[in-house]
C-alpha positions in Angstrom: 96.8 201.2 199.7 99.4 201.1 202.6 99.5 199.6 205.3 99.1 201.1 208.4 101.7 198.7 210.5 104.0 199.9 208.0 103.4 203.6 208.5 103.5 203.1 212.6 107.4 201.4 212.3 108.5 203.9 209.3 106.9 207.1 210.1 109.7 209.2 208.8 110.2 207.6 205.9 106.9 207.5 205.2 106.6 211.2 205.4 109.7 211.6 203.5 108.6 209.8 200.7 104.7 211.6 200.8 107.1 214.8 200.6 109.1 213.7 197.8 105.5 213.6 196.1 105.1 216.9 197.1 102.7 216.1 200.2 102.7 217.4 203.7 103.4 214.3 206.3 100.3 212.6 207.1 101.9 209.3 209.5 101.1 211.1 213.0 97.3 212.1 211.8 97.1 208.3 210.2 98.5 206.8 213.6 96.1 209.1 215.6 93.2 207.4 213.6 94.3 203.8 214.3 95.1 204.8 217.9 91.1 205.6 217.9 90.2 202.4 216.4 92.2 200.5 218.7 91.1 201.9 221.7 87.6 201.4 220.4 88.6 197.9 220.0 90.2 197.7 223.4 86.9 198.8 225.2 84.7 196.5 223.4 86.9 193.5 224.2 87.1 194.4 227.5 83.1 194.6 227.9 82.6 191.6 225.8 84.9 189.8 228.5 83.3 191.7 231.7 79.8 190.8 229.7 80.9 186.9 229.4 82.5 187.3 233.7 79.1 188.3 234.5 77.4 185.9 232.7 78.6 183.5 234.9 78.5 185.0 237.4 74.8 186.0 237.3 74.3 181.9 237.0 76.1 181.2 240.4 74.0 184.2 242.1 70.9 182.8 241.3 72.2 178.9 242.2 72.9 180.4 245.4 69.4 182.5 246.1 71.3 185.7 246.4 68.5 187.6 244.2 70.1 191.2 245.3 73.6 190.0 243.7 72.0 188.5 241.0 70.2 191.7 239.7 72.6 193.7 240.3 74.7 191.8 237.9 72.2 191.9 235.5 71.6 195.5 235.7 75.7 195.5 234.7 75.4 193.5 231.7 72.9 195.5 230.3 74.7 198.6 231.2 77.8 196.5 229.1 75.5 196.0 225.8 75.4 199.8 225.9 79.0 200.3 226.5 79.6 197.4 223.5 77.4 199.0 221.2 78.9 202.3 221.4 82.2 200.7 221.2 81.2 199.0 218.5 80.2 202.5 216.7 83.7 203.8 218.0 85.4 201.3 215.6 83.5 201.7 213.0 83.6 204.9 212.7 87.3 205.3 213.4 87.9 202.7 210.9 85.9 204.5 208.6 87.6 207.4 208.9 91.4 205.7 208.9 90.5 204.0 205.6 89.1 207.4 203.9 92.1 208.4 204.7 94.3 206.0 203.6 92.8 205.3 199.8 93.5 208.4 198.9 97.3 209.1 199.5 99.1 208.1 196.4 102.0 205.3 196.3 105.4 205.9 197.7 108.3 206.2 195.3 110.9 204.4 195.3 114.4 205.8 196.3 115.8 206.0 193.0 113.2 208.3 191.4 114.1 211.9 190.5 112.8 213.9 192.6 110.6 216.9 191.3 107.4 219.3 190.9 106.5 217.9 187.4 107.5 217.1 183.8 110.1 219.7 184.1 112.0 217.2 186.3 111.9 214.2 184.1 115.4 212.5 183.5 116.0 211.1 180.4 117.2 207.4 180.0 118.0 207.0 176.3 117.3 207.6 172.8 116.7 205.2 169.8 117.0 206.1 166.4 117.4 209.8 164.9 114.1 212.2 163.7 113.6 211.0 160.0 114.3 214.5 157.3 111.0 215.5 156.7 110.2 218.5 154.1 107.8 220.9 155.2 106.7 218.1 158.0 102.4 218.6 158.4 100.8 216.9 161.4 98.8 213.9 161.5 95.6 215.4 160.9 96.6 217.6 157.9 97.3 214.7 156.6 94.4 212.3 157.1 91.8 215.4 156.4 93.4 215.9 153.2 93.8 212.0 151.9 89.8 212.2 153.0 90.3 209.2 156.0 90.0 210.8 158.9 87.1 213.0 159.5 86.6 214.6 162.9 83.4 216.4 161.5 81.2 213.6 161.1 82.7 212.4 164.1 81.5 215.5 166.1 78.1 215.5 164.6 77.8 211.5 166.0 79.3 211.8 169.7 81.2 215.4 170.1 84.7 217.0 170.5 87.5 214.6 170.7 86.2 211.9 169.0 87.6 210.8 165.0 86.0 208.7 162.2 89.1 206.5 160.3 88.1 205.2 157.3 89.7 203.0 154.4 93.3 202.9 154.7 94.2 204.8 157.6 91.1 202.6 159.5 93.2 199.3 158.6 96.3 200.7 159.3 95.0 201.3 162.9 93.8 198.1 162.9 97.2 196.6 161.8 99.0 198.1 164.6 96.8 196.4 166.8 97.2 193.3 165.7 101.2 193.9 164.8 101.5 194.5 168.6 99.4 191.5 170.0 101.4 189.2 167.8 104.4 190.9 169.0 103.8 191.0 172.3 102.2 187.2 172.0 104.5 184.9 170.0 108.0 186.8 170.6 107.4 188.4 174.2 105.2 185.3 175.7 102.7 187.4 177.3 98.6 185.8 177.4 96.4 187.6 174.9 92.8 188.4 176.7 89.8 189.9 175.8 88.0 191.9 178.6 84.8 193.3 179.1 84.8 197.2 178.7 82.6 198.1 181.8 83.4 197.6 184.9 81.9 197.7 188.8 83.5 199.8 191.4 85.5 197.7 192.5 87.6 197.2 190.0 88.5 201.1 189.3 89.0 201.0 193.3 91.5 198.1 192.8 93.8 199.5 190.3 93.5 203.2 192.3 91.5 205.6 189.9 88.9 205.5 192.5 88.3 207.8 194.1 90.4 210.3 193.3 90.2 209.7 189.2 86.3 209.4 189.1 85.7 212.7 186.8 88.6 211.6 184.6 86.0 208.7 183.6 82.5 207.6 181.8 80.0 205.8 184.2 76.9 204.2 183.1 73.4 204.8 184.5 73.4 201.5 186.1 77.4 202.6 188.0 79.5 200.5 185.7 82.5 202.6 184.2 83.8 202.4 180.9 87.4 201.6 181.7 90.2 204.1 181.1 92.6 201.1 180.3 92.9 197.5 180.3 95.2 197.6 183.2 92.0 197.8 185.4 90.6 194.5 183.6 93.6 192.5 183.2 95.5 193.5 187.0 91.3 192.6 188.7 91.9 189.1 187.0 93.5 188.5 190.3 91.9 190.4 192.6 90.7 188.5 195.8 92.7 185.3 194.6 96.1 183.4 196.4 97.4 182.2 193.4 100.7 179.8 193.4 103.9 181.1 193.2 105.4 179.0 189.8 102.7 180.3 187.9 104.5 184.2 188.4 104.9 185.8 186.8 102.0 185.9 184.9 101.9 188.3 181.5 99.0 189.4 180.0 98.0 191.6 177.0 94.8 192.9 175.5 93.9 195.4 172.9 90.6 197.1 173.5 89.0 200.6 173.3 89.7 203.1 176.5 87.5 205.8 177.7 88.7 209.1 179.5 86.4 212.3 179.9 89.8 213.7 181.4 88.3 217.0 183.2 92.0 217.8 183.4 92.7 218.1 180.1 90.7 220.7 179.3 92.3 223.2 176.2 94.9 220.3 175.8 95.7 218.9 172.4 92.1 220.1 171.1 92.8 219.3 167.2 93.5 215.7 166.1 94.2 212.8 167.7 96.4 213.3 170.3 93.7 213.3 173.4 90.3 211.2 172.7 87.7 210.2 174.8 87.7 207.0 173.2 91.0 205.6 171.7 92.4 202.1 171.1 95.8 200.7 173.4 97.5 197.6 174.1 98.0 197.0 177.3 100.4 194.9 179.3 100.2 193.9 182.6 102.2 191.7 184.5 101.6 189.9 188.2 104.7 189.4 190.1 106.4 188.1 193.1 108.3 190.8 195.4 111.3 190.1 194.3 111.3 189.9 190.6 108.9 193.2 189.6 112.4 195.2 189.3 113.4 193.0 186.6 110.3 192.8 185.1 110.0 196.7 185.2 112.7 196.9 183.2 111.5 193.5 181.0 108.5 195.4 180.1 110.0 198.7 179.3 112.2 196.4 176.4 109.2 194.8 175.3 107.2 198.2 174.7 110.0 199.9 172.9 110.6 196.4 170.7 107.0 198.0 169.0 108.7 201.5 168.1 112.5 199.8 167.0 110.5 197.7 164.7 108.1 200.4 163.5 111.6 202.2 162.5 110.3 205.2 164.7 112.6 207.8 166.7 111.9 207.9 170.3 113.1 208.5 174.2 112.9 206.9 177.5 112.1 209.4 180.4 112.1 208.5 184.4 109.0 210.3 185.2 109.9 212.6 188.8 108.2 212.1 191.9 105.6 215.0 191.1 105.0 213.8 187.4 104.2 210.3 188.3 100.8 208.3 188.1 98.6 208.0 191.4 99.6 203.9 192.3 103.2 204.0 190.5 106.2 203.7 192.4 108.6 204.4 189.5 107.7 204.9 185.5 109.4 204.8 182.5 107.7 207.1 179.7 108.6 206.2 176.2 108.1 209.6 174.1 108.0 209.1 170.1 109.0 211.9 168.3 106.2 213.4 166.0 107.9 215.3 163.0 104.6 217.4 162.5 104.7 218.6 166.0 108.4 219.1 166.2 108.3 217.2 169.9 108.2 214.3 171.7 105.0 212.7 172.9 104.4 209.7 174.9 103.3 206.9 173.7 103.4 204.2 176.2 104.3 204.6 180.0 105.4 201.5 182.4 105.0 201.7 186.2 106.0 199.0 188.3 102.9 199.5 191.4 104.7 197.2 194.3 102.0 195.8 196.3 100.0 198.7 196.2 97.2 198.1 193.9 97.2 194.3 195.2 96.7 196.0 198.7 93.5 197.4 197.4 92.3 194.1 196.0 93.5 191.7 198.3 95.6 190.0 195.4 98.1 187.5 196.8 100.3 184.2 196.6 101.3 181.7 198.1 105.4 181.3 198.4 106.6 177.7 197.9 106.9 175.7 200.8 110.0 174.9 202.3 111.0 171.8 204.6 110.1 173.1 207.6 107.0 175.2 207.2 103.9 176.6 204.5 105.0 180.1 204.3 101.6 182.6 204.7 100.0 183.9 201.8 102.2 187.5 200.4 100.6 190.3 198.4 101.8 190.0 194.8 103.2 193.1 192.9 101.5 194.6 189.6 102.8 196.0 187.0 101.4 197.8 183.7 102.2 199.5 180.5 101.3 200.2 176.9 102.6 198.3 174.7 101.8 200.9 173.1 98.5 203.7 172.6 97.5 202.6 169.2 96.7 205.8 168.3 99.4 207.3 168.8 101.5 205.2 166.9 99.2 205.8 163.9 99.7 209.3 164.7 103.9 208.6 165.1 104.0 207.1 161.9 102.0 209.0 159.9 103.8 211.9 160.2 107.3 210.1 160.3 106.3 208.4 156.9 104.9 210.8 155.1 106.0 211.9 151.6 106.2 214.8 150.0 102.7 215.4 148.6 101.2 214.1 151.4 101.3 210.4 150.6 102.0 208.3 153.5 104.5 204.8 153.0 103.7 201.5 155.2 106.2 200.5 157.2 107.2 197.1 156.4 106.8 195.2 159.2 102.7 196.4 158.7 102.6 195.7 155.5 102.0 192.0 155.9 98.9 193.2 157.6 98.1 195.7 154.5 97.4 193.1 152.3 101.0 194.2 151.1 99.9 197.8 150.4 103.2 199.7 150.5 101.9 203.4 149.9 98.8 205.3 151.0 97.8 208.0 148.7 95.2 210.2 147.7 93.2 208.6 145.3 
């Protein structure tokens, strides 16, 4: 959410930013809007005042017998309640209309974000690793159909398209990840492991910013709970409406739990395999900053998600998403893109955005700065990060086909072996 104080002293760059996003300039229609709900404003006060004048006034009249002044005041003050009311409409409405309008304009980058329509536009950061020699490379579902582990059929025939069924093997070694990454993320990287709910109220999906503008992208309930997309909307709420103190930032959290996307957008998009579910399992990390450290911790978090691949021995790059590629509340993102030796490309696996106040904005997330000799600053809005640390799916595609043998067989990594009962090779049995 911005703030329209902001918008009023930085009008230009406001509209220089929204055009970097590939938006016309919205800061004189905004400002018109709050002109309307201040004027409302200005009215009712100035009744309410006249109203509380005449009050008085109405009081002395009748001490003094003067009957004719005294109704005639009295005719004004109801004549105000009708002038108060409508006022009160006025605001309302104006404000009604002002926040509409504001919740739906996404975040402003910042100034050192390429600038462009979409992917196209993307700068690359840096690369780790080099694309393991595979022979006659087969992508991940060739290779889970044919070891008999992952079954999209009986998948289908329980819940639809995009949907899979992992069993044995290739179910633990999904599993593994998971837990490989919470320990990761937990013991070395010192982030909170948490275990939230999967449904959510509106206000949540508001908070974080896929509503409104994300709602077909997601599952509701029949009793208006939504399945959440990520556990960014869980873990960044755990804050929402609180003033929490400034030594405990910043606070790091991680979760691994199940997302759910309809994505209407992705319609004809990664069809076969695994690549684009409706239901898929990610670690998420989410961190709640002061201003002035979420640069570092942008760039804190970004290490932490690409510790996962160097460990997993997988061959990957870090992108700078453009202004036009970019997520609705992110000011800047890092994508890290594994490289998938069945698909002969690159395909994210994790993406960090560092929000700024934004999403704290939206749910009235602050702190309270230390105080200093002379004074208790006022409560600030915090800053919010998130990123996956990583899609666990993804990886299990990543290292599927970046470990798999000729024949089909597929090695374990050894840093998840521990967590494979010290099964080093998966192979058709």
């Amino acid at each position: 959410m911005h703030d329209i104080r902001w918008i009023r002293d930085n009008s230009q760059a406001f509209d220089a930013a929204l055009a970097a996003r590939g938006r016309e300039p919205l800061s004189a229609a905004l400002v018109a809007l709050d002109d309307a709900r201040k004027a409302a404003v200005g009215v009712l006060q100035a009744a309410q005042e006249r109203r509380n004048a005449a009050s008085k006034e109405i009081g002395q009249a009748m001490a003094a017998k003067d009957a004719g002044r005294a109704d005639a005041l009295k005719a004004e003050v109801a004549t105000l309640k009708e002038t108060m009311g409508e006022a009160e409409a006025a605001e309302k409405k104006a404000s009604a209309e002002l926040l509409a309008a504001l919740e739906v304009i996404p975040n402003l980058p910042l100034p050192e974000v390429p600038v462009g329509p979409d992917e196209t536009a993307n700068v690359e950061r840096h690369r780790f690793g080099a694309p393991r020699q595979v022979n006659h490379a087969k992508e991940h579902f060739e290779l889970g159909e044919a070891l008999g582990e992952m079954d999209f059929e009986a998948a289908a025939k329980l819940s639809g398209a995009r949907f899979v069924v992992l069993k044995r093997r290739l179910a633990r070694m999904e599993r593994a990840l998971s837990q490989f990454m919470l320990d990761l993320h937990t013991d070395v990287h010192g982030y909170t492991e948490v275990n939230p709910p999967v449904l959510v109220k509106d206000a949540a999906v508001y908070g974080t910013g896929q509503l409104p503008k994300a709602a077909e992208d997601m599952f509701v309930t029949r009793e208006g709970l939504w399945l959440t997309p990520t556990a960014e909307v869980t873990l960044t709420n755990l804050v929402a409406q609180e003033i929490v103190a400034e030594d405990v930032l910043p606070l790091r959290l991680t979760a691994a739990t199940q997302c759910f996307r309809s994505e209407a957008g992705a319609a004809g998009r990664d069809t076969r395999g695994m690549l684009r579910q409706h239901q898929f399992l990610k670690v998420e990390l989410v961190s709640v900053t002061a201003p002035e450290q979420s640069a570092d911790e942008h760039e804190r978090m970004l290490a932490c998600a690409e510790e996962v691949l160097k460990r997993l021995d997988l061959h990957y790059r870090v992108v700078t998403l453009c202004t036009g590629d970019m997520g609705f509340s992110a000011r800047k993102t890092y994508d890290i893109e594994v490289w998938l030796p069945g698909q002969k490309a690159f395909r994210e696996i994790s993406s960090c955005s560092v929000c700024g106040d934004f999403q704290a904005r939206r749910m009235n997330a602050r702190y309270r700065p230390k105080a200093t000799d002379s004074r208790q600053p006022a409560p600030q809005f915090v800053h919010t990060l998130n990123g996956s640390g990583t899609a666990v799916g993804r990886a299990l595609i990543a290292v599927m086909e970046t470990y798999q043998q000729d024949g089909g067989a597929i090695a374990v990594p050894a840093v998840l072996q521990p967590y494979m009962g010290g099964l080093t090779l998966i192979e058709k049995a």
